[in-house]
C-alpha positions as CSV (number, residue, x, y, z in Angstrom):
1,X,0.0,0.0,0.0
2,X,1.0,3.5,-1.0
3,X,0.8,5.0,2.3
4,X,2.6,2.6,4.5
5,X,5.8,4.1,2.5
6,X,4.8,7.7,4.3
7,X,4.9,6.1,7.7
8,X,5.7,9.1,10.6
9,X,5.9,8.2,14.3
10,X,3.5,8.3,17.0
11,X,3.9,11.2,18.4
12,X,3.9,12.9,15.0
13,X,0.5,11.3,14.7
14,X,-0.9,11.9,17.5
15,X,0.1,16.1,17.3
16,X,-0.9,15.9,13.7
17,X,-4.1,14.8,14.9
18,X,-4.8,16.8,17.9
19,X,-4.2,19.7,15.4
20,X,-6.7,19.2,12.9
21,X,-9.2,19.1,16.1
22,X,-11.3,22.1,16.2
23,X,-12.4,23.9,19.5
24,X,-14.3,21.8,21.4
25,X,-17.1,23.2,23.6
26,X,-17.8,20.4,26.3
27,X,-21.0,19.6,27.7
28,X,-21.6,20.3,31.4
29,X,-23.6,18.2,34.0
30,X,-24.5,18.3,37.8
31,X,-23.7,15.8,40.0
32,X,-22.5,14.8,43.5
33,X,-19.5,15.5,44.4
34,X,-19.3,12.4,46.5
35,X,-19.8,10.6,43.0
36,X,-17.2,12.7,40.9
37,X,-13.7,10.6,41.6
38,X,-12.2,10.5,38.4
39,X,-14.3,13.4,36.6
40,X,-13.0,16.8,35.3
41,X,-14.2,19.7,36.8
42,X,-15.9,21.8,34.5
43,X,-16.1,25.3,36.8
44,X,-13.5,27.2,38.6
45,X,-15.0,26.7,42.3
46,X,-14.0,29.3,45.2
47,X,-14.1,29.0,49.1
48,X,-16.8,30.2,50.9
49,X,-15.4,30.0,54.0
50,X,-11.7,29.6,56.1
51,X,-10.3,26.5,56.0
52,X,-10.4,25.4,59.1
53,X,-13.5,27.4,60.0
54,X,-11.8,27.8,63.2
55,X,-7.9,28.3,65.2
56,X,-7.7,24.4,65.9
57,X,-5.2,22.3,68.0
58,X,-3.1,19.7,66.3
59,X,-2.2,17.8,69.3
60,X,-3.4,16.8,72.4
61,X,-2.3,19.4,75.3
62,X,-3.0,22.5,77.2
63,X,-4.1,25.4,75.2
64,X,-1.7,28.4,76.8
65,X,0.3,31.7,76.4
66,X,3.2,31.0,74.6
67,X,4.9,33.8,76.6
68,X,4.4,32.0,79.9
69,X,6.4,28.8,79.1
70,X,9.5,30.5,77.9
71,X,13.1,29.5,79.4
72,X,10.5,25.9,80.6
73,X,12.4,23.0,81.0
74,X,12.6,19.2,83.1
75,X,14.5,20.7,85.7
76,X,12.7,24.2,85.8
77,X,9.2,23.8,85.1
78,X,6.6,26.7,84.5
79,X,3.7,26.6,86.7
80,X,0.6,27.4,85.1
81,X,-3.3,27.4,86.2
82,X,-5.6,25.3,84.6
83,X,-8.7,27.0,84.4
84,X,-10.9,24.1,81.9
85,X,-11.3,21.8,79.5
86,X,-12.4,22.7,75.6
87,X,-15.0,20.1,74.8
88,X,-15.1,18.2,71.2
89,X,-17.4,19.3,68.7
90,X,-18.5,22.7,70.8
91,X,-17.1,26.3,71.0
92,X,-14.4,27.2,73.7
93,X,-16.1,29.5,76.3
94,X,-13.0,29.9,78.2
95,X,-10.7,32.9,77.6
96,X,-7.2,32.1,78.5
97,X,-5.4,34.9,80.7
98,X,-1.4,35.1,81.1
99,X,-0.7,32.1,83.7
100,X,-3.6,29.7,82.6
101,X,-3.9,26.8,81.1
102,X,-7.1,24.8,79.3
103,X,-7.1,21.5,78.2
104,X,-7.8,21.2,74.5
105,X,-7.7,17.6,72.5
106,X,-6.6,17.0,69.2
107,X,-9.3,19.0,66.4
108,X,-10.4,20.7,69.0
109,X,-11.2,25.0,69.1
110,X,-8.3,27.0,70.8
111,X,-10.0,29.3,73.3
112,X,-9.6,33.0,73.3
113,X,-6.3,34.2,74.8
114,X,-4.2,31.7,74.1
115,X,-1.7,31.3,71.2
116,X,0.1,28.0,71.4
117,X,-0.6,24.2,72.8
118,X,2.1,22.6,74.8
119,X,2.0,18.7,73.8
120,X,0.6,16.6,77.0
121,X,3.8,14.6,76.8
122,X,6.0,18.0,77.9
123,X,3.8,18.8,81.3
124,X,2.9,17.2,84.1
125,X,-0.5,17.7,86.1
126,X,-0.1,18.7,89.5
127,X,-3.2,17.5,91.3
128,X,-6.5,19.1,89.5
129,X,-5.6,23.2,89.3
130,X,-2.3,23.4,87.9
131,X,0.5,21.7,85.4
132,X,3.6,21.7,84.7
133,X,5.5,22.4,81.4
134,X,8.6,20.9,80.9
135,X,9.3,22.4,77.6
136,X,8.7,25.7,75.9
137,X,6.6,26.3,72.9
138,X,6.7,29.2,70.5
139,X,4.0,31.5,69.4
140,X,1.8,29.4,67.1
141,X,2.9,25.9,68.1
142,X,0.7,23.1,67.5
143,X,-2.2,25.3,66.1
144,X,-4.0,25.5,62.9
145,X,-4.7,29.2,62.1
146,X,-8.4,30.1,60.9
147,X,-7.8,30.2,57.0
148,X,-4.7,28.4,57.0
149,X,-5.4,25.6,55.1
150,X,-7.4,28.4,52.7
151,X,-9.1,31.8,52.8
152,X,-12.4,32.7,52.2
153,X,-13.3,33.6,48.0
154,X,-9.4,31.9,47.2
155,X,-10.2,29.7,43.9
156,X,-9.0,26.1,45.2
157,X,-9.7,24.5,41.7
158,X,-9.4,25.6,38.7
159,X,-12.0,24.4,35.5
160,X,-10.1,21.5,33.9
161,X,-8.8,19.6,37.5
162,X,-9.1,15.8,37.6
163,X,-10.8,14.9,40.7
164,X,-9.6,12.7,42.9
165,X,-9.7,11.1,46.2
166,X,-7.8,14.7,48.0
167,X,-10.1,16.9,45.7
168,X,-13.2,15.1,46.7
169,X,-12.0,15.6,50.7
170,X,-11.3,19.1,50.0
171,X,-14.5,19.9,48.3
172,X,-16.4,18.3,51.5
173,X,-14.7,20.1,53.8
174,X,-16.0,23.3,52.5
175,X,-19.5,22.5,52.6
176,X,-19.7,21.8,48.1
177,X,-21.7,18.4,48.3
178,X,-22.6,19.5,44.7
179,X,-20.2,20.2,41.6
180,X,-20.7,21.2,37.8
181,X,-17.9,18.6,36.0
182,X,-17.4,18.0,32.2
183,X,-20.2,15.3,30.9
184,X,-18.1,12.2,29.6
185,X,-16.7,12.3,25.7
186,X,-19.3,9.4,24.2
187,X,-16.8,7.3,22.2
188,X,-18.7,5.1,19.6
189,X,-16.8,1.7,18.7
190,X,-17.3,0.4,15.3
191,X,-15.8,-3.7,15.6
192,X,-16.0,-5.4,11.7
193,X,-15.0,-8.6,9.9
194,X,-17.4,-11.5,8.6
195,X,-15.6,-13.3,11.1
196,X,-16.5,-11.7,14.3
197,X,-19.2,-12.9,16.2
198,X,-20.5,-11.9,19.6
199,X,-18.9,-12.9,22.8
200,X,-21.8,-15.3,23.7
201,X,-21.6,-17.3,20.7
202,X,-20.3,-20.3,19.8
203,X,-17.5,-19.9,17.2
204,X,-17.7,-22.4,14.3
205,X,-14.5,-23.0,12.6
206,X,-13.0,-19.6,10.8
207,X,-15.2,-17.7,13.4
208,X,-13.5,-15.6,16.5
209,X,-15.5,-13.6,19.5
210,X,-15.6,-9.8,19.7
211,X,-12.7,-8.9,22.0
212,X,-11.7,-5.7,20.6
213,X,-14.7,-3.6,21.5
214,X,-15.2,-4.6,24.9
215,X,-11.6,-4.3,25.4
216,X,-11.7,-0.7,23.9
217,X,-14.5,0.3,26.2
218,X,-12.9,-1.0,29.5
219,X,-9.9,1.3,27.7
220,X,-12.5,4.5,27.3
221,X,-14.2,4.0,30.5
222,X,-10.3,4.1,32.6
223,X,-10.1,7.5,30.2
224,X,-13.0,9.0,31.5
225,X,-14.9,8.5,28.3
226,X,-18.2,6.8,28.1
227,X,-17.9,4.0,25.7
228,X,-21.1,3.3,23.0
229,X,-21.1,-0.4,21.1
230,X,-22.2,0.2,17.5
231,X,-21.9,-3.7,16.8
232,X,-20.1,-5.9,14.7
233,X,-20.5,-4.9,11.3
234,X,-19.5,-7.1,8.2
235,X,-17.1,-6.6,5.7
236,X,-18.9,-4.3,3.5
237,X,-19.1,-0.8,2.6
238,X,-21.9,0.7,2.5
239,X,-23.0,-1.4,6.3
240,X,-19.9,-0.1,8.2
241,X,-21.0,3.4,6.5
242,X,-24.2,3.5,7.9
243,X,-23.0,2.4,10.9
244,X,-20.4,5.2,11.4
245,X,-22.4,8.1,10.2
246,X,-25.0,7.0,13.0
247,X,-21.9,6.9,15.3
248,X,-21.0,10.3,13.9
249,X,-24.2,11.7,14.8
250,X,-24.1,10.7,18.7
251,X,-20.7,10.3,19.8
252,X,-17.8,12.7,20.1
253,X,-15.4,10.0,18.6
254,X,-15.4,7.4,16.7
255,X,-13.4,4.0,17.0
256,X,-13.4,1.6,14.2
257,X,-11.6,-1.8,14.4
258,X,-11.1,-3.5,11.0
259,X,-9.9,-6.8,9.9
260,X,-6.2,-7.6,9.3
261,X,-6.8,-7.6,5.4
262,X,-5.4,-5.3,2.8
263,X,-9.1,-4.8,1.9
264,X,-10.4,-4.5,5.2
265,X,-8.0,-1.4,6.0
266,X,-8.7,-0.3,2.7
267,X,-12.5,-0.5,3.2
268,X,-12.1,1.7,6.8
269,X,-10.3,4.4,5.5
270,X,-12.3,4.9,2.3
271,X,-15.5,5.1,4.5
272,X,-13.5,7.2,7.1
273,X,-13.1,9.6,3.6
274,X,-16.7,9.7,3.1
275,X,-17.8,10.9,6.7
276,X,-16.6,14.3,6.0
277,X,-13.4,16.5,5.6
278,X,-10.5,16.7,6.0
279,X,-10.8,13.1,5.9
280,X,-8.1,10.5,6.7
281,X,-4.9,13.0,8.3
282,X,-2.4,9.7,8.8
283,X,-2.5,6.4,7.2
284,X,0.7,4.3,8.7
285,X,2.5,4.7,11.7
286,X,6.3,3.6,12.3
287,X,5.2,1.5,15.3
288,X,5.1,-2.0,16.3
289,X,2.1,-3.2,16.8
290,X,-0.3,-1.5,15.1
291,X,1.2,0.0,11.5
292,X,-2.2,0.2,9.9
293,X,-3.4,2.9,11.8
294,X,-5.8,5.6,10.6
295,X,-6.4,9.1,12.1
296,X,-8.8,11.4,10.9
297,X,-11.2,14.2,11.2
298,X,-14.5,13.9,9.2
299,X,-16.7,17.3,10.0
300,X,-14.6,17.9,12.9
301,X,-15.2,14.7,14.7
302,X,-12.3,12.7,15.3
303,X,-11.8,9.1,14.1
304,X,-9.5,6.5,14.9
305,X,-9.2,3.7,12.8
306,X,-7.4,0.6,14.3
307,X,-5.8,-2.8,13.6
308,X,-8.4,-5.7,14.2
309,X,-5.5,-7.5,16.5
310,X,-6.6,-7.4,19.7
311,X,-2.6,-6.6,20.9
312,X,-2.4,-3.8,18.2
313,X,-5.7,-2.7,18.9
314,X,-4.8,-2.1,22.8
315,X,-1.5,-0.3,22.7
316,X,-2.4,2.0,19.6
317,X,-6.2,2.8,21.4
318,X,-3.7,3.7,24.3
319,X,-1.9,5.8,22.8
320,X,-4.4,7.7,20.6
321,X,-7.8,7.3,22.6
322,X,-6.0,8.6,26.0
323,X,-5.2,11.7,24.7
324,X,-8.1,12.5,22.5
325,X,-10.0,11.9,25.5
326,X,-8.3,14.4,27.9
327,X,-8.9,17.1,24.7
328,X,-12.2,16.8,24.6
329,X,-12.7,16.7,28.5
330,X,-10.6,19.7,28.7
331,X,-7.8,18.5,31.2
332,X,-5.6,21.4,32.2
333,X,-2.9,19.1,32.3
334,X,-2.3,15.5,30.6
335,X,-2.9,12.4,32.9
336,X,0.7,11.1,34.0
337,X,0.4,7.6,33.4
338,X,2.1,5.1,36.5
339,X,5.0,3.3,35.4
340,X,8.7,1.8,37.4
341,X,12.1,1.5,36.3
342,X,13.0,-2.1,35.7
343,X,16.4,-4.2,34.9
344,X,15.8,-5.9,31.3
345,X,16.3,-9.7,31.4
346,X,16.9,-10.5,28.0
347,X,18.3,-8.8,25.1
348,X,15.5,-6.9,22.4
349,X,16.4,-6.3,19.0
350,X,14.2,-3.8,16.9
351,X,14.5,-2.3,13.3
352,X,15.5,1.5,13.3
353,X,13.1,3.8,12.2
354,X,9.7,2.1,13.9
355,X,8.8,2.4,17.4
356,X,8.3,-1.0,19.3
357,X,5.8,-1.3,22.0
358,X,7.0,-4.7,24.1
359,X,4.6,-6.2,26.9
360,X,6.7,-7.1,29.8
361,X,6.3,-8.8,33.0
362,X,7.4,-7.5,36.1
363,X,9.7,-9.9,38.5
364,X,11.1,-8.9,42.2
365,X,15.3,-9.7,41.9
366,X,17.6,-8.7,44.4
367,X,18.5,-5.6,43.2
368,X,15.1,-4.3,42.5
369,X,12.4,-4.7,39.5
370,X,13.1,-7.5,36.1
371,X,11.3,-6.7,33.2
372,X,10.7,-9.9,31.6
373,X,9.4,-9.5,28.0
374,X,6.2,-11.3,27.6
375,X,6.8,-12.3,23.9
376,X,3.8,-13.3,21.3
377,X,1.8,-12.4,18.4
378,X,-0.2,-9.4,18.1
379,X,-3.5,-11.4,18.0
380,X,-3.0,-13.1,20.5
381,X,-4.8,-11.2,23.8
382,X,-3.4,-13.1,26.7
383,X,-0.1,-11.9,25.5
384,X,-1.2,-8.7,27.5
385,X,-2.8,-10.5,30.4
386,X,0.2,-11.7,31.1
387,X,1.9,-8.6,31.6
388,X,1.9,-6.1,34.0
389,X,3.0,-3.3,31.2
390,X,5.5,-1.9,28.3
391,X,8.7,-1.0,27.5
392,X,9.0,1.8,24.0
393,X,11.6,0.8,21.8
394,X,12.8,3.9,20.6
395,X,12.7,4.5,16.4
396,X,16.5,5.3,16.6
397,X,17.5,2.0,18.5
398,X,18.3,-1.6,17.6
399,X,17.2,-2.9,20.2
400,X,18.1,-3.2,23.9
401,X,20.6,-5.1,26.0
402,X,20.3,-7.7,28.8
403,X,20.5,-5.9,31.7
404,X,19.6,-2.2,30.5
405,X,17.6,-0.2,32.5
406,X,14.1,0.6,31.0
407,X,11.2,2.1,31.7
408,X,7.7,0.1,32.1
409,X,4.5,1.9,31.6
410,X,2.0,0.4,33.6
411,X,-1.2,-1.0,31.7
């Protein structure tokens, strides 16, 4: 085929792509924030209130002037009244005067007055109306400031933050039990071949089950993305047509899988070319798996055609379908994927000029992580099972050496 002699690399791809993409206005929903892990917030949000709401103690101690327990030590104790106790979960009433003490616990309010807590560990209670500190503390000491943590009207998230489990805490803590987030990108997946069947089924001899698009939608749904099933679609035309131009019209991407054939890939990216312009962008990629790639923009919809292996299928839909996502949620900065450094246990070899993606499994040795290559054909899914991520050949390498370091992004 023409095109594969034009082959560019991934990234050129991918920014070739993202490109061509025209301004993307998301859509915005309500929800919970106590159901929003993982979404993209889709409003800058400001405090309403100090953070804490209140001066609060970080230990458990006597609430005191810090004044009072200067030059304090073991063998020279200062001598202070204890005047109370601050309860849990109620306001101080007490007002601390120079030469008293109150006891406050650990969250609780700091009663007027005072301006530092000596830790209960550094005094010593001498029967039920005074104490002893042992050790001086300096203004401040062992107290959360009202506002500290943040101030009234300060913006504490910008539109375009991923949420997660801190976020979410935050977001509680001020009182915002309600949030306005990005609605998920709908990502329609397009699986063909004469020879696909449903997973359910029975294959009959030259007959294989769907993996690819419920594979691509696990994929999607880790993205953010809400992942639509268009079906299996058979090796013709005019059907995968139909069935992409209903795609077009609800989804915000488009994902078609096609058949290892010359005439299958052929078949994708001339419908691709009737959706809409500019049509097919890239047509062959200088990566291993997954050469046959197709990117495109048809009416300003992005669509991604992909090998049918399910191997190819994975790590190109990872390395295109990730991205595209975090566009069209608006992230205000790209996801940074997991990943560990690792001692290679066997050489590689590679051809120059093409990227290689290599599944690897990762082994505890004595020195630290083994990346063991988990070697097998691109069809073949439980190659991938198997491992625990990749390692990139880099287009300008041979290969790599047994026992180089490398880099393993985590699946």
């Amino acid at each position: 085929m023409p095109e594969f002699l034009r082959l560019i690399t991934p990234e050129e791809a991918l920014q070739r792509w993202l490109k061509a993409l025209p301004p993307i206005e998301p859509r915005v929903e309500e929800i919970a924030t106590a159901s929003a892990l993982g979404r993209v917030l889709a409003q800058d949000l400001s405090a309403p209130e100090p953070l804490p709401p209140f001066p609060r103690s970080t230990v458990d101690g006597y609430a005191v002037h810090a004044a009072d327990t200067f030059g304090a030590s073991a063998s020279l104790p200062a001598y202070l009244r204890l005047v109370g106790e601050v309860p849990m979960g109620a306001a101080a009433s007490i007002h601390i005067q120079p030469g008293q003490a109150a006891i406050v616990h650990t969250g609780g309010m700091i009663p007027q007055g005072a301006d530092a807590v000596v830790m209960i560990e550094d005094t010593q209670q001498m029967g039920t109306a005074e104490i002893e500190v042992l050790k001086p503390v300096a203004v401040g000491q062992n107290i959360l400031a009202q506002g500290e943590d943040v101030q009234p009207g300060q913006v504490v998230l910008k539109a375009g933050s991923l949420l997660r489990p801190q976020e979410i805490g935050g977001l509680m803590a001020l009182g915002l039990t309600t949030i306005a987030v990005v609605s998920k990108p709908r990502v329609g997946l397009i699986s063909t071949g004469d020879e696909v069947i449903p997973p359910a089924e029975k294959p009959r001899p030259g007959q294989v089950r769907d993996v690819n698009s419920h594979a691509l939608a696990a994929l999607v749904q880790r993205g953010g993305g809400e992942p639509l099933l268009y079906g299996i679609i058979p090796d013709d035309p005019q059907s995968l047509y139909e069935a992409a131009r209903r795609a077009q019209g609800e989804c915000d991407l488009v994902v078609i899988t096609a058949g290892s054939s010359v005439s299958a890939r052929d078949m994708t990216a001339q419908v691709v070319e009737r959706l809409g312009k500019p049509g097919v962008l890239v047509h062959g990629i200088a990566i291993r798996p997954g050469k046959p790639t197709i990117l495109a923009i048809a009416d300003e919809l992005p669509v991604l055609g992909l090998p049918g292996n399910p191997v190819s299928a994975l790590v190109v839909g990872r390395l295109f379908i990730l991205p595209i996502l975090q566009r069209l949620l608006g992230l205000r900065r790209p996801i940074l994927h997991p990943g560990v450094s690792a001692t290679l246990s066997t050489n590689l070899a590679s051809e120059t000029g093409r990227e290689d993606y290599v599944p690897v499994r990762l082994v505890q040795g004595d020195h630290g992580w083994q990346a063991e290559p988990v070697f097998g054909r691109s069809n073949l899914i439980f190659t991938l099972v198997r491992a625990d991520g990749w390692i990139r050949i880099p287009p300008e390498a041979t290969g790599l050496g047994d026992g180089e370091q490398v880099w393993v992004t985590l699946f």
